[in-house]
Residue frames relative to the residue before (quaternion, step in Angstrom):
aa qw qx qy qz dx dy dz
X 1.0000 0.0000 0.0000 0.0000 0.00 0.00 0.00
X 0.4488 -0.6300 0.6088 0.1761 3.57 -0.94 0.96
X 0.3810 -0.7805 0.4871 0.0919 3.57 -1.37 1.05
X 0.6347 -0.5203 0.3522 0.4498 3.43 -0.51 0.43
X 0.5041 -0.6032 0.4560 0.4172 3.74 -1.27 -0.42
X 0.4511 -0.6307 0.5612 0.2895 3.52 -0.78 0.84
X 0.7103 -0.3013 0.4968 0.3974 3.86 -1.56 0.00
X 0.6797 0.5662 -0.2494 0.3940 3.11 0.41 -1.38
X 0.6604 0.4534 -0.0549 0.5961 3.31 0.65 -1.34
X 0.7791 0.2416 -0.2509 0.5212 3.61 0.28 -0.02
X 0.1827 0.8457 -0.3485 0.3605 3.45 1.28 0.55
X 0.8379 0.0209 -0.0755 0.5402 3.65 0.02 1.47
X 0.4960 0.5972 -0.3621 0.5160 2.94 1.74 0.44
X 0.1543 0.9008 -0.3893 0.1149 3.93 0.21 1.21
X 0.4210 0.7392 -0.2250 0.4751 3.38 1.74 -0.57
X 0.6937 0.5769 -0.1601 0.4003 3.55 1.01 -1.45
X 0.7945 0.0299 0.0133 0.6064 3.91 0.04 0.64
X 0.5680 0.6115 -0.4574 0.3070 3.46 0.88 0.73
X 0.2364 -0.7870 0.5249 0.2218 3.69 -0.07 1.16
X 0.7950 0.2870 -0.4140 0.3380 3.42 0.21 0.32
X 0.0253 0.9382 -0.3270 0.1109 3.42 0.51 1.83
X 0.2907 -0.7561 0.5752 0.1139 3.36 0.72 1.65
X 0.3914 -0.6919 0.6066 -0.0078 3.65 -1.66 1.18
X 0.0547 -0.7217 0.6391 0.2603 3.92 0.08 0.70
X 0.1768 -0.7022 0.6634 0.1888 3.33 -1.90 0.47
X 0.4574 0.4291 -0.5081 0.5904 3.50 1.28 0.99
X 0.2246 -0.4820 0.6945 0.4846 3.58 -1.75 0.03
X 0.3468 -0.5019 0.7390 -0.2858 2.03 -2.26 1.50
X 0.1560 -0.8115 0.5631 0.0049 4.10 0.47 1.07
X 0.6484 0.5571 -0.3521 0.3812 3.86 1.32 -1.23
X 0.5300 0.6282 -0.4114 0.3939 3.79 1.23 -0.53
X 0.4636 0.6958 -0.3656 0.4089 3.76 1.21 -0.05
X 0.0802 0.8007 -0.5935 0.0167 3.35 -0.17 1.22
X 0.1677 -0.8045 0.5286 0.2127 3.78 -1.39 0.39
X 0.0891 0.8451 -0.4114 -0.3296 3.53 -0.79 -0.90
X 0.6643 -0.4247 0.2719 0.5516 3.93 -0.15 0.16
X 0.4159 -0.6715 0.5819 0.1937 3.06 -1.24 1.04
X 0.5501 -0.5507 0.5587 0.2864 4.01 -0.89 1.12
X 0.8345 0.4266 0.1378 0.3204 3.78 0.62 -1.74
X 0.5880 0.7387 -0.2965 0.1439 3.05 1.10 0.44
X 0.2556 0.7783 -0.2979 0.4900 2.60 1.48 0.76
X 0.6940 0.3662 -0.0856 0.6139 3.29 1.80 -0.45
X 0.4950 -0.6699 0.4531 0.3176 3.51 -1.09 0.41
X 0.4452 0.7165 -0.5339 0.0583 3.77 -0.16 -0.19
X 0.8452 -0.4724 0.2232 -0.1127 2.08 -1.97 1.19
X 0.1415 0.8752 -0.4499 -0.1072 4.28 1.57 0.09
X 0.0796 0.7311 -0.6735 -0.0747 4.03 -0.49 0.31
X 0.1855 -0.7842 0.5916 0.0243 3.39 -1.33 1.10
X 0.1802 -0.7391 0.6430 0.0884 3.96 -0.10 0.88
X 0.1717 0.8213 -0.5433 0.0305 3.30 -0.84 0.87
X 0.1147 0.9857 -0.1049 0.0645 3.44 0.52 1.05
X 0.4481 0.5136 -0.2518 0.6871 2.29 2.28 1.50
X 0.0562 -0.7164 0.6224 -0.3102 3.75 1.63 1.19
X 0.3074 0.6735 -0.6671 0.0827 3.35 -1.66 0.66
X 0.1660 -0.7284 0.6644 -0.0217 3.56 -0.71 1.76
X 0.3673 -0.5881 0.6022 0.3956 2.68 -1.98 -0.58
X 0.4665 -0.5103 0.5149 0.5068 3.51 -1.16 0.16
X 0.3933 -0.7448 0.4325 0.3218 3.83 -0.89 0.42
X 0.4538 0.7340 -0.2614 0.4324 3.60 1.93 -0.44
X 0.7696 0.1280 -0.0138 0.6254 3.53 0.49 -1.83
X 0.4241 -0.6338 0.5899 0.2654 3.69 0.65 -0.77
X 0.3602 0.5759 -0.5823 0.4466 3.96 1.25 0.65
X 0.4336 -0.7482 0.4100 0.2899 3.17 -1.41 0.43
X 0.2047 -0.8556 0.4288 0.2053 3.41 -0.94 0.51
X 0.2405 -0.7798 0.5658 0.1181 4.04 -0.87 1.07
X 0.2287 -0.7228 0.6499 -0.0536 2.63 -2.10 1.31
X 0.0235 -0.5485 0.7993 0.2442 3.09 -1.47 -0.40
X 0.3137 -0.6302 0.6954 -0.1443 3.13 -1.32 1.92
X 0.2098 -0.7314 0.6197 -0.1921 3.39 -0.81 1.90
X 0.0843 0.8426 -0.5255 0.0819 3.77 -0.18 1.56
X 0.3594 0.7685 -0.5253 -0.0654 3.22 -0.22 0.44
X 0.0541 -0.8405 0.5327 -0.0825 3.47 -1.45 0.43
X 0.3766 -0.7075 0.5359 0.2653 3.53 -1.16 1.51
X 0.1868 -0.7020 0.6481 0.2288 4.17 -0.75 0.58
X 0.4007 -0.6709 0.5964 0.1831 3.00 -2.25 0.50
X 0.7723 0.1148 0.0475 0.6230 3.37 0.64 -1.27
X 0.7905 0.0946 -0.0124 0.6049 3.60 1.04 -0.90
X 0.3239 -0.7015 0.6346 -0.0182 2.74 -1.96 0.93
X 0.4254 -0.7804 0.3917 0.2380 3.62 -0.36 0.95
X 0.4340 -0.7434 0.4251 0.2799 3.83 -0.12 0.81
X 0.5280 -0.6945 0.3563 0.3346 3.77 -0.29 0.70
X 0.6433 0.5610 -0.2917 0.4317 3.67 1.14 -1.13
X 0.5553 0.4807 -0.3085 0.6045 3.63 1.00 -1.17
X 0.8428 0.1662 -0.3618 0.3621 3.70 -0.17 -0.53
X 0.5976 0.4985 -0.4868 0.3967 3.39 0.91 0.32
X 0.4675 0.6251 -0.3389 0.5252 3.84 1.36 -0.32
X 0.6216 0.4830 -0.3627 0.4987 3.55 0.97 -1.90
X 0.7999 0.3467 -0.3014 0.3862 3.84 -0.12 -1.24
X 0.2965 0.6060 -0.4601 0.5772 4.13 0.97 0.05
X 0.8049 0.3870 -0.2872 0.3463 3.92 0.14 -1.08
X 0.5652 0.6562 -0.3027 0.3979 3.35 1.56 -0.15
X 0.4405 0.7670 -0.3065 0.3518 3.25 1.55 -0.62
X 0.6909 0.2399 -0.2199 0.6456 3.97 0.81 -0.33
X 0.6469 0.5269 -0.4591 0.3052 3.84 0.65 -0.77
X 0.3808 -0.7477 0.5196 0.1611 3.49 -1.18 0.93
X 0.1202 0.8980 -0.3573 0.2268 3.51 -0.37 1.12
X 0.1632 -0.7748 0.5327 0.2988 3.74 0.04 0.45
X 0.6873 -0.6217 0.2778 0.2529 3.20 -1.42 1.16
X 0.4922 0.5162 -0.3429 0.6113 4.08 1.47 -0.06
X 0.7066 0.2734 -0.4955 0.4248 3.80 0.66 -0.27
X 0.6866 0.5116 -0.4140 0.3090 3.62 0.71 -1.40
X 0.5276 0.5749 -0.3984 0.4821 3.71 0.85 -0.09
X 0.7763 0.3341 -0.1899 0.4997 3.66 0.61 -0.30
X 0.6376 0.4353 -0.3440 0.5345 3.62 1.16 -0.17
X 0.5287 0.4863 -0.5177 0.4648 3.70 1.44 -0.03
X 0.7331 0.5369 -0.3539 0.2215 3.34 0.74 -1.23
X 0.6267 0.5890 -0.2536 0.4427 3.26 1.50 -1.13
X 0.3841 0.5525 -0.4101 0.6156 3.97 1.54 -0.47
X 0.7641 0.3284 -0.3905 0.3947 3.62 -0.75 -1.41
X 0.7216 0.4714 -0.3657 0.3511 3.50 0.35 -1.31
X 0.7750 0.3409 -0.3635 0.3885 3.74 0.65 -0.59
X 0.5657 0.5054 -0.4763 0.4446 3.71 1.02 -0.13
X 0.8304 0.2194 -0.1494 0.4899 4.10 0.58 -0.62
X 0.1520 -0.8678 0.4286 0.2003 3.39 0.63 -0.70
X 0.0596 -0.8818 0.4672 -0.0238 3.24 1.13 1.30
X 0.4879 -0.4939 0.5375 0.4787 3.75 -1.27 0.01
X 0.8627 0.1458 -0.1374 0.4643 3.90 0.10 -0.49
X 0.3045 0.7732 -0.5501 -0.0827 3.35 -0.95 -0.47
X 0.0772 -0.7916 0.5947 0.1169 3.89 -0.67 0.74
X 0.1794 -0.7542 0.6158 0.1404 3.90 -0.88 0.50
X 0.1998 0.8056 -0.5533 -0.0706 3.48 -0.43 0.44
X 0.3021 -0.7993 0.5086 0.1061 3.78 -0.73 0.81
X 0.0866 0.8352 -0.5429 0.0096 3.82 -0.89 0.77
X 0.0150 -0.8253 0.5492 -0.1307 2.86 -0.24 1.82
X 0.7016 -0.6010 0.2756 0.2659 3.11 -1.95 1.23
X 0.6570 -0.5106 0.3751 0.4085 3.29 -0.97 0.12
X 0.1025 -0.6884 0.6977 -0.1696 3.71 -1.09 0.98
X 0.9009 0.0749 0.0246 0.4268 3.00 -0.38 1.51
X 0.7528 -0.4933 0.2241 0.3739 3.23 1.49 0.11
X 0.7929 0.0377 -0.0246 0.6077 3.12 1.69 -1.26
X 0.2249 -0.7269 0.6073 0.2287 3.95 -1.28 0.69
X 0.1772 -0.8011 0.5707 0.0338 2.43 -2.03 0.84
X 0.4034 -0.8148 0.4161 -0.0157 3.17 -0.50 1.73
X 0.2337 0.8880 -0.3879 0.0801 3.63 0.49 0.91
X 0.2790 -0.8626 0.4214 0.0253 3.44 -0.29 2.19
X 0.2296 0.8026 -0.5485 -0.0477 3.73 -0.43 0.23
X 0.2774 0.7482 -0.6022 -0.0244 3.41 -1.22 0.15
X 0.5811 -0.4846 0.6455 0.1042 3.18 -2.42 0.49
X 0.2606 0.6570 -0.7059 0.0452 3.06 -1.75 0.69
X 0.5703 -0.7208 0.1766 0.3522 2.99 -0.81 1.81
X 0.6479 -0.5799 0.3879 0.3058 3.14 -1.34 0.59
X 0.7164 0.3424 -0.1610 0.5862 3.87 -0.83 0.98
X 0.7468 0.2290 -0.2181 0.5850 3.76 0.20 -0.15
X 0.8468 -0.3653 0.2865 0.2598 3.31 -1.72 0.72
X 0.7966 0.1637 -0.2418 0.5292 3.36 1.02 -0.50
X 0.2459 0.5889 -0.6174 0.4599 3.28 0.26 1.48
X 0.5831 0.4694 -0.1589 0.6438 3.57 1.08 -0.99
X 0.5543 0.6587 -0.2611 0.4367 3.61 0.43 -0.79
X 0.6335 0.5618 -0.1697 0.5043 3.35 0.83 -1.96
X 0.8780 0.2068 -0.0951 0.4211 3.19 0.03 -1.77
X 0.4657 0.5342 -0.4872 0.5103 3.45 0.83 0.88
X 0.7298 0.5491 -0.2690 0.3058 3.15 0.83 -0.82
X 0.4991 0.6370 -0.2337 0.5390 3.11 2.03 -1.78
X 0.8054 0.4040 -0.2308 0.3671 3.45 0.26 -1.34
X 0.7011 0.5419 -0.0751 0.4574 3.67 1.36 0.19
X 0.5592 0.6032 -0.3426 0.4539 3.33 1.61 -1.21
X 0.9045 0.2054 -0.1948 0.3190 3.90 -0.16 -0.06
X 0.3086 0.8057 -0.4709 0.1840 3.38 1.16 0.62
X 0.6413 0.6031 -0.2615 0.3957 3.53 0.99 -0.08
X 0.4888 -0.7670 0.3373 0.2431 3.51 0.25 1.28
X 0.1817 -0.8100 0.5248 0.1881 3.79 -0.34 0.88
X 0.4310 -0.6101 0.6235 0.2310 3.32 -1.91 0.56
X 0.6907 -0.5449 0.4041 0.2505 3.39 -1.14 0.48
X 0.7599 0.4216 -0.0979 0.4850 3.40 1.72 -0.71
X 0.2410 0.8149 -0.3931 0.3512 2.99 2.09 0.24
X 0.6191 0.6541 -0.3049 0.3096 3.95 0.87 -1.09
């Protein structure tokens, strides 16, 4: 049987069970909390549904919705769900075309945990007639998932979408 998490081990984790949860309306990357992975010794597998993403356009300042797909293999740390749901909340006012805010999460996640993999991939509604779905991702350089990455990149959308996918 596997043991709870010690203090120690839950170190810098503050966000979690706090009832008195204050909401940035700026992004705000420091709301990013981790804690030590139990398992690392193992690959597995993190997927984040997030299907309430909201930017601005940085042009007109209308607002633009997503569902924001994270997933990622950790090394030492693992990103705490509340902090990254709070962290992505901070995007709400931040002005951004949908190919960057997809790449400033990834580049956030990567510096707060430094996982071996991680791919972000965002699918937002139409605006204007057309969506845009912008996928990126990283795997550390030199090790299996580097290779990983670009298997993945070259692969992630081969399946024909339906208009009701959204």
């Amino acid at each position: 049987m596997s043991e709870g998490r010690t203090k120690e081990q839950l170190q810098g984790v503050t966000l979690l069970g706090n009832q008195g949860t204050k909401y940035a309306y700026t992004y705000d990357p420091s709301l990013l909390e981790t804690f030590e992975n139990k398992h690392p010794n193992r690959d597995t597998f993190v997927k984040f549904n997030c299907p309430e993403f909201t930017s601005l356009c940085p042009m007109t300042g209308q607002p633009d919705f997503a569902t924001m797909y994270i997933s990622y293999i950790a090394d030492r740390r693992m990103v705490e769900s509340k902090s990254l749901k709070l962290y992505l909340f901070s995007f709400r006012n931040h002005g951004d075309f949908h190919e960057d805010c997809v790449n400033i999460i990834m580049n956030d996640l990567i510096d707060a945990m430094q996982p071996r993999y991680i791919e972000v991939w965002g699918k937002f509604t139409p605006r204007g007639g057309i969506s845009i779905d912008p996928y990126c991702n990283w795997g550390r350089p030199g090790t299996k998932y580097e290779a990983m990455a670009e298997h993945r990149l070259l692969n992630h959308d081969l399946a024909p979408e339906k208009v009701d996918n959204r």
